[in-house]
GULUM-34722 format. One record per residue (C-alpha): residue in one letter; y, z, x. Coordinates in pm, whole numbers, padded with zeros to 5 digits, always signed. Each point is the difference from the previous one (the first is absolute). Layout:
aYZX ...
This chain:
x-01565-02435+04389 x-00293-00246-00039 x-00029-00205-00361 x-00291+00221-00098 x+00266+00305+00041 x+00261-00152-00172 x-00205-00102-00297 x-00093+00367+00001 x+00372+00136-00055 x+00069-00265-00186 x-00260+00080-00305 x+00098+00378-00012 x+00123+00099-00290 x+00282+00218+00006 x-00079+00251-00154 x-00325+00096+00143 x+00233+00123+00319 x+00194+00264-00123 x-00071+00307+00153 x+00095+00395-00049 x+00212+00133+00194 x-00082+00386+00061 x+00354+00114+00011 x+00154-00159-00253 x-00258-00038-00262 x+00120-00326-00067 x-00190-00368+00054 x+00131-00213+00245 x-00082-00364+00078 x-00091-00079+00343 x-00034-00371+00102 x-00083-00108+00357 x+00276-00150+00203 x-00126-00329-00021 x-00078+00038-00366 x+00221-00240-00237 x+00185+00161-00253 x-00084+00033-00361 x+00211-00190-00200 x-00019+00266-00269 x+00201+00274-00014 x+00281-00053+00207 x+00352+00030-00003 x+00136-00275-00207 x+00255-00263+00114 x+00295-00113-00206 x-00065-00304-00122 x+00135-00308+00036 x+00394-00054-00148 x+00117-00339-00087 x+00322-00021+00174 x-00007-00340-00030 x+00251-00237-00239 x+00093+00167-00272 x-00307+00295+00013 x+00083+00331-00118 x-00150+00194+00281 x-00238+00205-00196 x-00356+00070+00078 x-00207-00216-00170 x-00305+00115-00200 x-00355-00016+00089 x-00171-00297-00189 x-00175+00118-00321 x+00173+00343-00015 x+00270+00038-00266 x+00333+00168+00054 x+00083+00195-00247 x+00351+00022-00097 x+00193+00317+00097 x-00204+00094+00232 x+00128+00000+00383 x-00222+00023+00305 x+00049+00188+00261 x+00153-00080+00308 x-00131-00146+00326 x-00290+00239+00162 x+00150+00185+00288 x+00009-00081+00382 x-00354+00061+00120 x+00019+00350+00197 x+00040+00014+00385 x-00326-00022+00211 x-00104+00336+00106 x-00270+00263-00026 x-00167-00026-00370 x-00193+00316-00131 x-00111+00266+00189 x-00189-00173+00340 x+00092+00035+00351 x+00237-00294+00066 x-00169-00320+00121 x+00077-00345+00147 x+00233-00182-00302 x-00198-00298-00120 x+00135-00284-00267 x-00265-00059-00132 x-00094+00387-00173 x+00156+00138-00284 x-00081+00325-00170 x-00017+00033-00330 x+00056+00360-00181 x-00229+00084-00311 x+00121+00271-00215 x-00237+00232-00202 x+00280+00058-00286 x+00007-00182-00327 x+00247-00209-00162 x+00095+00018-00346 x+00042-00382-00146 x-00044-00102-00341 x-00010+00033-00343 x-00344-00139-00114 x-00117+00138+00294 x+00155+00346+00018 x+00049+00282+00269 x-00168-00090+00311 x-00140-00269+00252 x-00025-00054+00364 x+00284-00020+00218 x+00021-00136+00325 x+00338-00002+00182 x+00144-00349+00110 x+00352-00069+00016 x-00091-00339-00184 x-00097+00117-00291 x+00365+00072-00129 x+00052-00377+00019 x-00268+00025-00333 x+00193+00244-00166 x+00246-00179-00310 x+00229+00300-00138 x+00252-00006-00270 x+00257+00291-00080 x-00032+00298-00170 x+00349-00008-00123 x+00073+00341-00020 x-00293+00095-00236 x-00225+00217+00243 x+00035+00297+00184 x+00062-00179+00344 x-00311-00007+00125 x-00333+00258+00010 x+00074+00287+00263 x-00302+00176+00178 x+00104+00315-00081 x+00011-00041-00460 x-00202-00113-00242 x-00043-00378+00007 x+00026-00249-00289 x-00076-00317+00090 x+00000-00257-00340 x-00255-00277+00014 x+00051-00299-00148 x-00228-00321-00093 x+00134-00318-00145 x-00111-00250-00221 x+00194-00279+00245 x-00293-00328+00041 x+00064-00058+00376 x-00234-00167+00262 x-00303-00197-00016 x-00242+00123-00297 x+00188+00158-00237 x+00054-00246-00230 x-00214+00207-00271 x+00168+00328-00007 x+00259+00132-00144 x+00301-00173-00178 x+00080-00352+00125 x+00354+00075-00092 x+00072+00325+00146 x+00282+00094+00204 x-00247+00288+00179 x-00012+00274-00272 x-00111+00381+00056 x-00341-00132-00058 x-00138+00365+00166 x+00166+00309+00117 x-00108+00285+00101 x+00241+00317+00130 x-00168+00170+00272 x+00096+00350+00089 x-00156+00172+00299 x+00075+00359+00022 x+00232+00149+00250 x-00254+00192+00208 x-00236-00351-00032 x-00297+00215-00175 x+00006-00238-00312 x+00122-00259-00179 x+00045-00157-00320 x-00004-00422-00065 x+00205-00040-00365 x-00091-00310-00169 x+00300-00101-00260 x-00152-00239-00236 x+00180-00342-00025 x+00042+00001-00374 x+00161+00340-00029 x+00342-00028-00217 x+00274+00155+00245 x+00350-00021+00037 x+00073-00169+00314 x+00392+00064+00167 x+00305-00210+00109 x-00156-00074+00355 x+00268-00125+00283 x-00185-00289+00206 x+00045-00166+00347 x+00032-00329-00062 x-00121-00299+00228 x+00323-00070+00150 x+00081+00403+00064 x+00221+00079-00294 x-00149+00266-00310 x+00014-00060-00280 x-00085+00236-00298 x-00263-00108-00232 x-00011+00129-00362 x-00259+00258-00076 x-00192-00038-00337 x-00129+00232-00260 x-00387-00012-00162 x-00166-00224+00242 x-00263-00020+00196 x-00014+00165+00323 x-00110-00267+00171 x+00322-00245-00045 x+00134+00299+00226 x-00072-00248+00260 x+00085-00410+00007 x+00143-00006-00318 x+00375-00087-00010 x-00028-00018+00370 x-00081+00359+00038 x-00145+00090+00325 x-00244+00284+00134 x+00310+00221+00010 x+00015-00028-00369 x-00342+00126-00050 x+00086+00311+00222 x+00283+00073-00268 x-00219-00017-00296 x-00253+00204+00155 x+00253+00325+00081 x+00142-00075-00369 x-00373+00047-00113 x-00152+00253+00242 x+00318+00190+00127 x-00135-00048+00335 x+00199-00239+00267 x-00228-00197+00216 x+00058-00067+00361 x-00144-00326+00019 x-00131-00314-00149 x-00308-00203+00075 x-00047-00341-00167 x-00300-00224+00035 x-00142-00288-00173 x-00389-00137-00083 x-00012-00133+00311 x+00026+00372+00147 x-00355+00076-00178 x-00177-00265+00157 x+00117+00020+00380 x-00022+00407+00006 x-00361-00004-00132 x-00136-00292+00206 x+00148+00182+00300 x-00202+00298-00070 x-00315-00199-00110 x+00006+00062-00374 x-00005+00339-00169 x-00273+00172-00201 x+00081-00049-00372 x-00244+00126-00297 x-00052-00101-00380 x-00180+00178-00296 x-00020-00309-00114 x-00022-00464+00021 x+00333-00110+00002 x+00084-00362-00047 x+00382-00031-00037 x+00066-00349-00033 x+00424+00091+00012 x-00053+00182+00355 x-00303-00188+00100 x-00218+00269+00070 x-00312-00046-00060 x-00247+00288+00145 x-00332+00211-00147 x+00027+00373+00009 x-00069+00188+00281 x+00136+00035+00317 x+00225-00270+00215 x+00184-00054+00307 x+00279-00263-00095 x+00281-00127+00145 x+00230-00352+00034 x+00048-00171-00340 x-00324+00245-00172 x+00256+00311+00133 x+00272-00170-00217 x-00157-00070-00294 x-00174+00353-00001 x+00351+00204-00009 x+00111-00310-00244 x-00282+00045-00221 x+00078+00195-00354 x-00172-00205-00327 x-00306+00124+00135 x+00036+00397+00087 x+00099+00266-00226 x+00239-00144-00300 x+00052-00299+00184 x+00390+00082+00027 x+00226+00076+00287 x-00080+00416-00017 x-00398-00136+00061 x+00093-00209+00310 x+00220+00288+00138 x-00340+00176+00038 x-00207-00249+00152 x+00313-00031+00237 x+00057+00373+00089 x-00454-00038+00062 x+00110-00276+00235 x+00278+00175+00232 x-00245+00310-00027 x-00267-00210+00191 x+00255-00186+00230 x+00117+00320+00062 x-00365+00092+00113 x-00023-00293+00192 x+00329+00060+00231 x-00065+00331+00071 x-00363-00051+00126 x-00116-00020+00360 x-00124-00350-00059 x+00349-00108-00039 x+00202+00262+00218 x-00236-00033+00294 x-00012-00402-00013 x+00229-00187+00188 x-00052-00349-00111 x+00057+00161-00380 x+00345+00191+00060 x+00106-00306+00170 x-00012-00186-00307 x+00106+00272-00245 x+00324+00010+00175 x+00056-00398-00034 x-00104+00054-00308 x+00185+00265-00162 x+00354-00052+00185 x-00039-00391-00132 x-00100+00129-00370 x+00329+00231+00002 x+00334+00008-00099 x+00177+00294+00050 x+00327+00144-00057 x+00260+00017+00234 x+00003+00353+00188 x-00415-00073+00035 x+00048-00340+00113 x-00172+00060+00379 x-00363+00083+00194 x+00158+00317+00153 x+00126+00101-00342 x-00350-00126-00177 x-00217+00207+00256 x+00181+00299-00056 x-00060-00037-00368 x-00354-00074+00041 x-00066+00341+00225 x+00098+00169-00253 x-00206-00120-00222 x-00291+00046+00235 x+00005+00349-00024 x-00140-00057-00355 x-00340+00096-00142 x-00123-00218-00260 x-00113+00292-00234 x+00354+00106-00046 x+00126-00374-00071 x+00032+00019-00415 x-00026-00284-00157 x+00194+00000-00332 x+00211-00188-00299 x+00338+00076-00181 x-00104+00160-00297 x+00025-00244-00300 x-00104-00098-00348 x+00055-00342-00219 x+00358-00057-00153 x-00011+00099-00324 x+00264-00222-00095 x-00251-00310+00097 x-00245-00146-00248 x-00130-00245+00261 x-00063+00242+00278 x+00161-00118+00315 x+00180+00273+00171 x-00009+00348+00059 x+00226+00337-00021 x+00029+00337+00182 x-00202+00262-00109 x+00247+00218+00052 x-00078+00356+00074 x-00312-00072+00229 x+00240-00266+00118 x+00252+00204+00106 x-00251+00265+00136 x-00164-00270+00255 x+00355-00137+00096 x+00098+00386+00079 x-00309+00043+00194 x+00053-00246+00215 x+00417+00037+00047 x-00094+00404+00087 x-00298-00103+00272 x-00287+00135-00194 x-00331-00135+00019 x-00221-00127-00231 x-00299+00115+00178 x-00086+00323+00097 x+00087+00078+00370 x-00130+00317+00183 x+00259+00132+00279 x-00023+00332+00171 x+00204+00271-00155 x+00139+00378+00149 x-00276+00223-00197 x+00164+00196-00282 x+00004+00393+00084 x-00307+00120-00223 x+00192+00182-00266 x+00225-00331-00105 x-00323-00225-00005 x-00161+00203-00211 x+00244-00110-00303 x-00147-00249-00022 x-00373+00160-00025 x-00062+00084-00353 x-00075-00116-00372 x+00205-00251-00167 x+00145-00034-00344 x-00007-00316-00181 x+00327-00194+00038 x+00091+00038-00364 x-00008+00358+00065 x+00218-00008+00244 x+00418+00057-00066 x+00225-00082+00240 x+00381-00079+00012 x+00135-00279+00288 x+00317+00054+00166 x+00196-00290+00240 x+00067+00232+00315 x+00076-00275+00227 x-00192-00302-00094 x+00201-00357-00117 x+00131+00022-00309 x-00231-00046-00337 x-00347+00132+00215 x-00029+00319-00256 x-00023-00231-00301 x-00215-00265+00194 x-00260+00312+00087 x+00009+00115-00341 x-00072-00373-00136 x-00290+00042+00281 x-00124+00320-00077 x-00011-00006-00415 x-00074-00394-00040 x-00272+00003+00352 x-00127+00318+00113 x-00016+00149-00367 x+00239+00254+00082 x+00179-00014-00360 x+00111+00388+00019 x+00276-00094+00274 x+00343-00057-00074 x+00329-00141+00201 x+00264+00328+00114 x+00234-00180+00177 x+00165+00001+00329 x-00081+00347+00209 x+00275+00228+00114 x-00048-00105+00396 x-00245-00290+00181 x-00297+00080+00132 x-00125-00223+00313 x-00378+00076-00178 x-00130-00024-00338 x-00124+00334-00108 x-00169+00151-00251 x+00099+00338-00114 x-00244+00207-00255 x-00125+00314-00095 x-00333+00150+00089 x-00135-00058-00329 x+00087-00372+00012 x-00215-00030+00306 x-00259-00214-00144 x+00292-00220-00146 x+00199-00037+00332 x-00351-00132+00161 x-00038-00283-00262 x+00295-00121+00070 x+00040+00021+00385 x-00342-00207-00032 x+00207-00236-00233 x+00276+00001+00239 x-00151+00004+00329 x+00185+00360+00041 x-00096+00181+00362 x-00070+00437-00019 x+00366-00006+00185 x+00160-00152-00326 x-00147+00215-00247 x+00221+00326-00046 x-00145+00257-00167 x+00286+00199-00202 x+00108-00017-00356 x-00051-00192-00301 x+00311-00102-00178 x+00058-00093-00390 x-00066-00319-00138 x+00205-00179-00283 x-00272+00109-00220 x+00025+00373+00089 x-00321-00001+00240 x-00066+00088+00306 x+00021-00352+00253 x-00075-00024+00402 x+00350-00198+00158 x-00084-00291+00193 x+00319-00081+00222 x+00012-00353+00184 x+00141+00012+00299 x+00120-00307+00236 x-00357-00025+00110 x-00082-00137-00366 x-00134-00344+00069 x-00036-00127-00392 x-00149+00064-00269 x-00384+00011+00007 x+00006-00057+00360 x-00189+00319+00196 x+00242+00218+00222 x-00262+00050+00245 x+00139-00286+00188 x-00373-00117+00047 x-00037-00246-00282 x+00066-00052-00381 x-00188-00031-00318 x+00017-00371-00057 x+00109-00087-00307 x-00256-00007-00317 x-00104-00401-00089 x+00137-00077+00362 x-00293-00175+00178 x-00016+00007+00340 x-00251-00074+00283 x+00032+00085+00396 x-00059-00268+00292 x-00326+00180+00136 x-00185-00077-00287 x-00215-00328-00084 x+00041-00082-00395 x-00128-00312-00194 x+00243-00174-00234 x-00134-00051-00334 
């Protein structure tokens, strides 16, 4: 090849030669033979051990990066694979110089600030990015593509790396600065981000810990604190916050994600910045934001102190800032799953160094192979049926000073059931088996007014306590004050049902609308006698029951009243 030629190959960029390969559907990088390699991505070499005098033998770490403590790294890459065939071509001459690289179309779930999705692209050097710490016992072991998936997002208030030096506590051990517990449905129609405020008092449990040099050691849980000492307080670890979630939610995660500011910066720059709006100036001189209102496409150190940002929105406290956060992931959200970023090469090359160096993950998620299956999951997704929401909460009454926060507990306890019994927040049309004509048509008709309607609630099958949790529901919620608790029924019933006589009719369709009762669970029959001597429909809930309040459609539930919640299609301005 002449020097003009060379000078040629040598100013390609990468990425502007991947080609689509028909049968696959995948991107692969073809270079000439005589092409020189990229020296980015590749498989990574171990690097250098100091064997020497009294060295310990350990890899030594890159200049500028910090090493956390307790965190391991994984071991050496493996053996590059034998030279063969590669994809799907007829097999040609071997040459040293080509290399084919595979692209993959799924998406990878990373990070906390940055939740649910980015690019993926499949290189046996990226696990050597991966830190991981263990889960000691506190998950599920691990999502499984066949359930529900909780996934608990976590973002720390830890100052590492260059720039940080003006956020978040100079001090701190890496606190549960932001966490969010993500729950995508088993069937992957919807899901539902959780944001747990930091200040909220909890009760967080005895947590056994790995310890640096492999032993555990139990760390003493604490009563009336924050929620976010869960994590780095006392030397509590990731694992810790995954306890004092389930105590709080009743729902187990699988796995942990933890990032830290730096994750912010490096996700949105690899994207090129994503489209932010205000109702309003905002010149925060504590997050350094300083932008007019209108639209904006930030990213770096302006992405950091936009999620950062809370004097200046809403109330100026934490429950503001988890809203101009949750506005944030919505657009990054956006942003991953659009063609500009799926179909460019150059982009998902640097979203994966990106997002596998902002991670740290727990132990039974600590690989590409184990990261890519996660993020195809979460590919299936469509943004209008990713809910947005926040632990239901008000300001602790026992506070003068307001500082902190406390359950509100019924629509508390109504969200957290939600989400542990896979129902979505946002309405979800599936195909359904018509209803022969005759049971459809109970549901056809006039309704009464729910304090018209009387109705008493027997547990035929569903966990212990649901028949005084509906009633709370029905008399304190749906205005159904004329309903009353019967007790246990004499066998279980696999479905609710609602039995009533045909002059109840109008009553037993008020509350299968309440309900979210199908024609097939309404049973025309007989009234019986209330404890007032009147005549009352009986609503029996069977091991279908999914909580109270939530619909038994299966479709979707009522969300909560005073619960606020927003979905990841939709473009809002903080105010």
């Amino acid at each position: 090849m002449d020097a003009q030629g060379r000078e040629r190959t040598e100013n390609v960029d990468p990425a502007d030669q991947w080609v689509l390969n028909p049968d696959t559907g995948e991107y692969e990088l073809r270079l000439p033979p005589s092409a020189p390699q990229p020296a980015v991505p590749g498989p990574r070499r171990p690097a250098p051990r100091d064997t020497a005098g009294g060295g310990t033998g350990r890899r030594t770490a890159a200049p500028g990066r910090e090493v956390p403590p307790q965190r391991r790294r994984r071991g050496t890459p493996p053996e590059e694979p034998a030279p063969g065939r590669r994809g799907r071509r007829p097999a040609k001459k071997k040459s040293r110089g080509k290399r084919i690289l595979l692209w993959t179309g799924g998406t990878m779930a990373f990070v906390v600030l940055a939740t649910a999705v980015g690019g993926y692209l499949y290189l046996e050097h990226l696990n050597d990015n991966i830190q991981s710490l263990p889960d000691d016992g506190a998950g599920t072991g691990g999502f499984q593509k066949d359930k529900a998936i909780n996934i608990l997002l976590i973002g720390t208030d830890k100052r590492t790396g260059d720039g940080n030096d003006g956020y978040g506590d100079a001090g701190s051990a890496g606190h549960a600065d932001t966490t969010i517990l993500l729950h995508v449905s088993k069937d992957r129609s919807n899901a539902t981000a959780l944001s747990i405020p930091r200040d909220l008092i909890v009760d967080i449990p005895d947590c056994p810990t790995t310890q640096e040099d492999g032993t555990e050691k139990v760390i003493p849980g604490s009563t009336g604190v924050r929620f976010n000492t869960s994590l780095g307080q006392d030397g509590r670890t990731p694992s810790c916050t995954m306890r004092t979630v389930t105590e709080l939610t009743g729902v187990t995660p699988d796995n942990f994600m933890v990032a830290d500011f730096n994750a912010v910066k490096t996700l949105t720059t690899a994207v090129d910045g994503v489209e932010v709006c205000l109702a309003k100036d905002i010149d925060d001189p504590d997050s350094h934001l300083k932008l007019p209102a209108g639209k904006h496409t930030i990213e770096g150190e302006q992405a950091l102190a936009f999620v950062r940002t809370r004097h200046s929105v809403g109330f100026g406290g934490d429950l503001s800032r988890i809203e101009i956060q949750q506005q944030f992931l919505s657009s990054l959200m956006r942003k991953l799953k659009s063609n500009d970023t799926l179909t460019s090469p150059s982009k998902m090359l640097k979203l994966a160094e990106a997002g596998t160096e902002a991670l740290t993950v727990d132990s039974q998620l600590d690989s590409i192979g184990k990261l890519k299956d996660l993020g195809l999951e979460l590919g299936k997704l469509n943004t209008k049926n990713l809910t947005f929401t926040t632990v239901p909460v008000d300001d602790n009454p026992a506070e003068k000073v307001k500082a902190t926060v406390v359950l509100r507990e019924a629509p508390a306890r109504q969200v957290f059931d939600m989400i542990k019994n896979d129902v979505s927040f946002t309405e979800v049309k599936k195909k359904e088996k018509k209803e022969a004509a005759a049971v459809a048509a109970r549901l056809k008709g006039t309704k009464s007014d729910p304090d018209e309607v009387r109705v008493r609630i027997l547990n035929g099958g569903a966990p212990s306590g649901s028949a005084s949790q509906e009633l709370n529901y029905l008399q304190l919620e749906a205005g159904v004050t004329k309903s009353e608790n019967a007790g246990n029924a004499p066998e279980e019933l696999k479905k609710t049902t609602l039995e009533y006589a045909p002059d109840q009719a109008d009553q037993a369709r008020r509350l299968a609308d309440i309900l979210g009762l199908s024609g097939s669970a309404m049973k025309p029959g007989e009234s019986v006698t209330n404890s007032q001597g009147l005549p009352a429909m009986t609503l029996t809930l069977g091991k279908d029951f999914k909580g109270a309040g939530v619909k038994l459609d299966a479709t979707s539930g009522k969300t909560p009243e005073g619960v606020q919640k927003s979905t990841a299609d939709k473009v809002e301005c903080a105010e």
